[in-house]
C-alpha positions in Angstrom: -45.9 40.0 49.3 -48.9 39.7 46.5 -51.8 40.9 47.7 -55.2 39.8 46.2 -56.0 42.4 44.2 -52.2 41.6 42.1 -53.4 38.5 42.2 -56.5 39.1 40.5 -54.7 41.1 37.9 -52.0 38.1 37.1 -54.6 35.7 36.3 -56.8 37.9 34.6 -54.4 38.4 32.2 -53.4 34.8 31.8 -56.9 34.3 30.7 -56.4 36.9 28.3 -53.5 35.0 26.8 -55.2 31.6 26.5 -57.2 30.3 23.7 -60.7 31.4 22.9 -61.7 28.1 24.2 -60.9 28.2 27.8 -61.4 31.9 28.4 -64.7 31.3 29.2 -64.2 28.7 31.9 -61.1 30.6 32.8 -63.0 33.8 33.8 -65.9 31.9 35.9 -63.2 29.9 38.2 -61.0 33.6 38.6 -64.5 35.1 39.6 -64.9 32.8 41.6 -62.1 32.0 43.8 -61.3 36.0 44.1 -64.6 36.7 45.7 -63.9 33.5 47.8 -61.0 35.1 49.4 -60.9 37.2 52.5 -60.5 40.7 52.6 -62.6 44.0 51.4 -61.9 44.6 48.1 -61.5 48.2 46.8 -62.2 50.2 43.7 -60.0 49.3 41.1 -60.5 45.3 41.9 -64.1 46.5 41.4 -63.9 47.7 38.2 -61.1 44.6 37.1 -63.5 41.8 38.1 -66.5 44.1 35.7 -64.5 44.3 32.9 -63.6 40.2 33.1 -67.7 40.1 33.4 -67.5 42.3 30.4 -64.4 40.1 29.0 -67.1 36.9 29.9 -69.9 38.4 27.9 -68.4 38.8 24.9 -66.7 35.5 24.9 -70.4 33.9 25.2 -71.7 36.2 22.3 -68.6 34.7 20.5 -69.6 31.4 20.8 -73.1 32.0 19.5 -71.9 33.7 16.7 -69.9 30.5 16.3 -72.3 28.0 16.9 -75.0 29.7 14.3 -72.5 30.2 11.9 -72.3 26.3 12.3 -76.1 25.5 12.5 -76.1 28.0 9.1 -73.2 25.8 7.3 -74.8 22.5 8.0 -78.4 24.0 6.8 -76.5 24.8 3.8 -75.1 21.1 3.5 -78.3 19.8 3.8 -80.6 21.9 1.5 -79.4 19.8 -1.8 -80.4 16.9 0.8 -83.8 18.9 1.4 -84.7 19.1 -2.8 -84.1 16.0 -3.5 -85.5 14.0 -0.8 -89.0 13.5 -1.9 -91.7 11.1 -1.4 -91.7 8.2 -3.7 -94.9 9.3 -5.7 -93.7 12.8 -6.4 -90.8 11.5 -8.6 -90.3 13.4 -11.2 -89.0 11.1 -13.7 -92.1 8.4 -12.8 -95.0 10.8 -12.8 -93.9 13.3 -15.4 -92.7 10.4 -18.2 -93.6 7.6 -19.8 -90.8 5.7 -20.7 -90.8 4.4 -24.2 -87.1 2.3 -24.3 -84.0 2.5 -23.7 -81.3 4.3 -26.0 -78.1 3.8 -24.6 -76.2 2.5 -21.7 -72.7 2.8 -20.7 -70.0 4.1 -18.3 -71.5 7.1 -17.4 -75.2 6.2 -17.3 -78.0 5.4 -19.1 -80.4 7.5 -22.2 -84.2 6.9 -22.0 -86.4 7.8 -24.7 -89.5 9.3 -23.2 -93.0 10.9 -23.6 -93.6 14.1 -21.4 -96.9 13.2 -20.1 -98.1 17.2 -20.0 -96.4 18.6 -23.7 -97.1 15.4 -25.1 -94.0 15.3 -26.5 -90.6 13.2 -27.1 -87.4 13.7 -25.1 -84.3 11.8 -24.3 -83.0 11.7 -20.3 -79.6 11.0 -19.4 -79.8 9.5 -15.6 -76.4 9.7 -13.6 -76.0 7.2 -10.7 -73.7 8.7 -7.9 -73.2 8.9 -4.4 -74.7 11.5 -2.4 -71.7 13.1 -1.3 -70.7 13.2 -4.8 -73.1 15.2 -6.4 -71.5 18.0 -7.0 -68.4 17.0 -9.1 -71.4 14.5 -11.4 -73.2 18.0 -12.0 -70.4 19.0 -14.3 -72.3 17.7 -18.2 -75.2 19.3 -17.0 -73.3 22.5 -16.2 -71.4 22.2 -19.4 -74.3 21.9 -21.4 -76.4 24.6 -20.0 -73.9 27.5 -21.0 -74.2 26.3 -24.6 -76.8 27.4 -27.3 -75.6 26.4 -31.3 -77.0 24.2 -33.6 -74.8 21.7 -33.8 -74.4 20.8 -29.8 -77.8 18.7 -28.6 -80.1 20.9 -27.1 -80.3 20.9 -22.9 -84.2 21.5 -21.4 -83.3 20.9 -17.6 -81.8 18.7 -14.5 -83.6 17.7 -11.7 -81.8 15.0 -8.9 -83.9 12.3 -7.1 -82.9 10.4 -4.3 -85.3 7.0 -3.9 -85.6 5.2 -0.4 -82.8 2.2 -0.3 -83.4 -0.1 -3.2 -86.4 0.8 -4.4 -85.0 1.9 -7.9 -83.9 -1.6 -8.2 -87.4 -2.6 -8.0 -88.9 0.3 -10.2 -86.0 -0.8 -12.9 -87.4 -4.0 -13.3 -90.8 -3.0 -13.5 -90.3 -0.7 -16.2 -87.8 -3.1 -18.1 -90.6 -5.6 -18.2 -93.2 -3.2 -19.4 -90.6 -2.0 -22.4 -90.1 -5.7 -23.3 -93.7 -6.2 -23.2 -94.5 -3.0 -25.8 -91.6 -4.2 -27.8 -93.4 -7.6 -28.7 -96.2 -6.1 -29.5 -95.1 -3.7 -31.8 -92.7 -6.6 -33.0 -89.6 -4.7 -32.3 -87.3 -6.9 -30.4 -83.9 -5.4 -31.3 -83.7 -2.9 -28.7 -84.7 -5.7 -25.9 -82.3 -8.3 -27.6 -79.6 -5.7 -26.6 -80.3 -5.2 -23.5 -80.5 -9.3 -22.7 -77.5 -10.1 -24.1 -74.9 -6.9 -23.1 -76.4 -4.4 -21.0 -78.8 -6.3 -18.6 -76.3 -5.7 -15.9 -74.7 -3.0 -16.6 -78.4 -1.1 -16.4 -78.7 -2.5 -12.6 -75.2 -2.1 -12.0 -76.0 1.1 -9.0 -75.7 1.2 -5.2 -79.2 0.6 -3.7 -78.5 3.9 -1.8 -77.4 6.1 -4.3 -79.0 8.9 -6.2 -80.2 9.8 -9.7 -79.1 13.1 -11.4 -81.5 13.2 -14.7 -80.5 15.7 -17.8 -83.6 15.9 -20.3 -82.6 16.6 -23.6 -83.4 17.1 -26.9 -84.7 13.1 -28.8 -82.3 12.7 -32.0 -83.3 10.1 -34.6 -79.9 8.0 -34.9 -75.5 8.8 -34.5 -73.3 8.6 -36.6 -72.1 4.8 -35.2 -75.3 3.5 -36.3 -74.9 5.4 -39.7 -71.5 4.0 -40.5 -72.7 0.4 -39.4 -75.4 1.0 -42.0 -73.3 2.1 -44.8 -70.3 0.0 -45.3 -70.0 0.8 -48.9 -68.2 3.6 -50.6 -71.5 4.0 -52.9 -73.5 4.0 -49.5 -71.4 7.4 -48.3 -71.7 10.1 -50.7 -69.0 12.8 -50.2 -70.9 16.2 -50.6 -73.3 14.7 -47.1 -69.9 13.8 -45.4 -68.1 16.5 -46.2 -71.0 18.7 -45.0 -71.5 16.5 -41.6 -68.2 17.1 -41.1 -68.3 20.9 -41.4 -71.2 20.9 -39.1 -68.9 18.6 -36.6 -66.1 21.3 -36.5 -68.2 24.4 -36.3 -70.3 22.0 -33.3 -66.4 21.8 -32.0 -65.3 25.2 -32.8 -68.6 26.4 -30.7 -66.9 24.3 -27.5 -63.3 25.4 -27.6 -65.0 29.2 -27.9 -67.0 28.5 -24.7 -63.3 27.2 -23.2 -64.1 23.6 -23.0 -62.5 20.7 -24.2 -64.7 17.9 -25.1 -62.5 15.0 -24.5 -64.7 12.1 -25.8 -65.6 12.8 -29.5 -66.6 9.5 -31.6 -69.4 8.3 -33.3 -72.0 7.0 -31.0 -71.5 10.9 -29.1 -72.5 12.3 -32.9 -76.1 12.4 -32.9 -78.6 13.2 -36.3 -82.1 14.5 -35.7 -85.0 14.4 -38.2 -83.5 16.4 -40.4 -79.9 14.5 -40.5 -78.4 17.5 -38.8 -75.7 16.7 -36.8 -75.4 17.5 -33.2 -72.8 17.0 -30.9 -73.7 15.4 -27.9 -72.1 13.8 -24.3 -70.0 16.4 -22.5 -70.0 14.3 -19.2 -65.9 14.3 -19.7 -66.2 17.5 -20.8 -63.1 20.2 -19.1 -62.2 24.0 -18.9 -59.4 25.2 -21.1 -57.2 27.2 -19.3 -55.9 30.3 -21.5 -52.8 33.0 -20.2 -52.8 36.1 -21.7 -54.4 34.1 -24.8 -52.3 30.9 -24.8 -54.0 28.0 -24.2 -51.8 26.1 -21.1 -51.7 21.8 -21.5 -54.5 20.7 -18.2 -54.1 17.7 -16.5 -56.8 14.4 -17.3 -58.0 12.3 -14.7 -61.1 10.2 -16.7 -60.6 7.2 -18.5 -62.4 7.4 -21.9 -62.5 5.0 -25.2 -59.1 5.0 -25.9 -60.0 4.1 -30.0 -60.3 7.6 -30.4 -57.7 9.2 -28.5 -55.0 11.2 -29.2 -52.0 10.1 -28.5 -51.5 12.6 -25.2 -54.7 11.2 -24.2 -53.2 7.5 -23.8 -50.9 8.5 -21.0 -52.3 9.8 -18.1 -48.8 11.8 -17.4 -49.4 13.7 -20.6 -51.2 17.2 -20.5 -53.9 18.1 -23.0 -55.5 21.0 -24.8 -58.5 21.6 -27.2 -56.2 20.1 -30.0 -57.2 16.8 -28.6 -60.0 16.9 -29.8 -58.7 18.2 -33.2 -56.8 14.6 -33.4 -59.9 13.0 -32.8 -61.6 14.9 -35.4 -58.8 13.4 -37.8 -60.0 10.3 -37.0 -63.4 11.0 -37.8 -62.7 11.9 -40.7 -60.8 9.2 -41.8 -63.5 6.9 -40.9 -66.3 8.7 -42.6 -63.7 8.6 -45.8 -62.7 5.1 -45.9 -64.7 2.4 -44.7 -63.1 0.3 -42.3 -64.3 -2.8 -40.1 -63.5 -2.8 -36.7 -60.1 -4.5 -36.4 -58.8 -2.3 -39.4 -60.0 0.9 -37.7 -58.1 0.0 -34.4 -54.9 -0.8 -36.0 -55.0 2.3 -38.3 -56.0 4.8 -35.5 -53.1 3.0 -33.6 -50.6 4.4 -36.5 -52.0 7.4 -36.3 -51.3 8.2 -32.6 -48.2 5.9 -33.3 -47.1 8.5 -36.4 -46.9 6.1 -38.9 -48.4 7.5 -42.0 -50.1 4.9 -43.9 -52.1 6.2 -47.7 -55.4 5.0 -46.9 -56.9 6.5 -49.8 -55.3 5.7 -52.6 -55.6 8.7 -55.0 -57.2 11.1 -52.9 -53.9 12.8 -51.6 -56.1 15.8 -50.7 -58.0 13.9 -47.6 -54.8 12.2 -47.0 -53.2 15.2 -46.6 -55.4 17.0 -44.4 -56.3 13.8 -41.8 -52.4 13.7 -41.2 -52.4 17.6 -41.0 -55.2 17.0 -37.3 -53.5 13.9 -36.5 -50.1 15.3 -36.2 -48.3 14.4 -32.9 -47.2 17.2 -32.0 -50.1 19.3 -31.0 -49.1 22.3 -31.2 -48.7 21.7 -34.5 -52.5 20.6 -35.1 -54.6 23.2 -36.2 -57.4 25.1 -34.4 -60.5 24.5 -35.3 -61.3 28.0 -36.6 -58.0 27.6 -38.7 -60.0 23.9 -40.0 -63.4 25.8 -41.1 -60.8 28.1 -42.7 -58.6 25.1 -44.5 -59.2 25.4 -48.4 -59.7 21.5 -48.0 -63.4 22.2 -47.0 -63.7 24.9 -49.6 -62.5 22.2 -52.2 -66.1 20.4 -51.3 
């Protein structure tokens, strides 16, 4: 027959074998119904029901390990929550700027050109619209461009992240799109708010009323290279020692990246920026990704972004398709060809089309040289393509 004191040890050692979760309660009711049972207990039941009491003990100092170790993670989730909830009038972006217009507006944002109210000086701010829970994948331009310092990538000041009370930025937006229309007319510049009425109206309201801002001050270029070409349809207009030297500046700017291991992924004109001094600068690394190098081969990564297909490569126009830093050699190529040859729109996309298609096409008449060396980026095989330290190296740019 079992007496109690076997019975004591049975279950004590069933609690030892359950999960951590039940131990606890499991101890308590064993305490319990032993002392409730009749009989004088001796010695070594003694020191059995101590060392569950001690067993008890340590399982309670276990869960409050546990539950700070919780209260610690979700302090940890909050503190991003914590910097950027502020109060309305502490806004960075409203109390530190004046804005002064609006330079750009797309997929991944909108540029301001402002006025630092304290330096008295010009910037441009990118602001991000994202979810809050999404924060930290958005961060990845400003993370890009704060590891890199060269002379031909736009220069990064800092990032701050604001997060306004439910649709107030809405109403904010408006008021300052009113005040820019209203400076425009007086200074009798209406181009800027002539774009913004007929193609980007909506686009610039087009964010959750709950969402947040990150903002990426920058350094203020003068104009890109888009605006150049529009301006300069001429063969006359584009003298070939400043193209040829923009486009030196462009690789090195590209070079510089694929050093740093990253890819760009979204080279074109409107991203190649000119300050005062028409230097060039290379600019918009939201898409930007780490190259991925074994024992000092460069290994194809995976894309996941849609960007302007017009100049892709041709790996970048299926998503299947792995790519490496000689993407953005191809696109290069393209560049190139366009800052050679002028071309309108419709004869750009059907020539960059033959290009990722491989169908060679002599674009410029007599110059074999250039035609040469755009087919020498644009090949499809990549691996093929060459580097861009092998491009600064290419007698081709020596030649100029």
């Amino acid at each position: 027959m079992v007496n109690s004191q076997e019975k004591f040890v049975m279950r004590c050692n069933q609690v030892m074998e359950a999960p951590a979760q039940v131990k606890e309660e499991a101890s308590d009711g064993i305490l319990r119904l032993h002392l409730s049972e009749p009989g004088v207990m001796g010695a070594e039941e003694k020191s059995d029901i101590a060392e569950l009491q001690e067993i008890r003990e340590q399982l309670r100092e276990e869960d409050r390990n546990r539950h700070a170790l919780i209260n610690q993670m979700e302090k940890e989730k909050q503190s991003l929550q914590t910097a950027i909830d502020v109060a309305p009038s502490n806004h960075k972006f409203a109390t530190e700027f004046k804005v002064c217009g609006v330079l750009g507006i797309g997929g991944g944002g909108c540029v301001f050109e402002v006025e630092n109210l304290l330096d008295v000086w010009r910037y441009a701010v990118k602001r991000i619209s994202c979810d809050i829970r999404n924060i930290e994948e958005r961060l990845s331009e400003v993370r890009a461009m704060a590891r890199l310092d060269h002379p031909g990538i736009i220069k990064y000041h800092c990032t701050w992240i604001e997060k306004p009370p439910v649709g107030c930025q809405h109403e904010v937006d408006a008021r300052m799109i009113r005040e820019i229309e209203i400076n425009e007319r007086e200074m009798n510049d209406s181009e800027p708010l002539r774009r913004m009425q007929s193609e980007r109206r909506n686009q610039f309201f087009n964010y959750k009323a709950d969402c947040a801002f990150i903002y990426i001050q920058m350094q203020l270029c003068s104009y890109s290279l888009t605006k150049w070409l529009g301006d300069n349809m001429s063969v006359d207009s584009r003298p070939i020692p400043r193209i040829m030297s923009w486009f030196n500046e462009l690789v090195n700017g590209v070079e510089y990246i694929h050093r740093k291991n990253l890819i760009h992924r979204d080279l074109k004109p409107c991203n190649i920026l000119f300050n005062e001094e028409h230097c060039l600068k290379v600019a918009d690394l939201g898409l930007a990704i780490e190259r991925e190098i074994i024992d000092g081969v460069e290994i194809p990564v995976a894309q996941d972004t849609w960007r302007s297909r017009v100049y892709m490569s041709p790996e970048q126009t299926f998503d299947f398709l792995k790519l490496n830093s000689k993407s953005d050699v191809f696109t290069l190529g393209l560049i190139l060809a366009e800052l050679r040859k002028v071309l309108n729109r419709d004869e750009k996309i059907q020539i960059f089309d033959n290009y990722r298609r491989g169908n060679l096409m002599n674009i410029f008449g007599n110059d074999s040289r250039t035609g040469e060396f755009v087919k020498k980026l644009t090949d499809q095989d990549r691996d093929k393509r060459p580097s861009c330290a092998e491009i600064l190296e290419d007698d081709y740019l020596r030649f100029f």
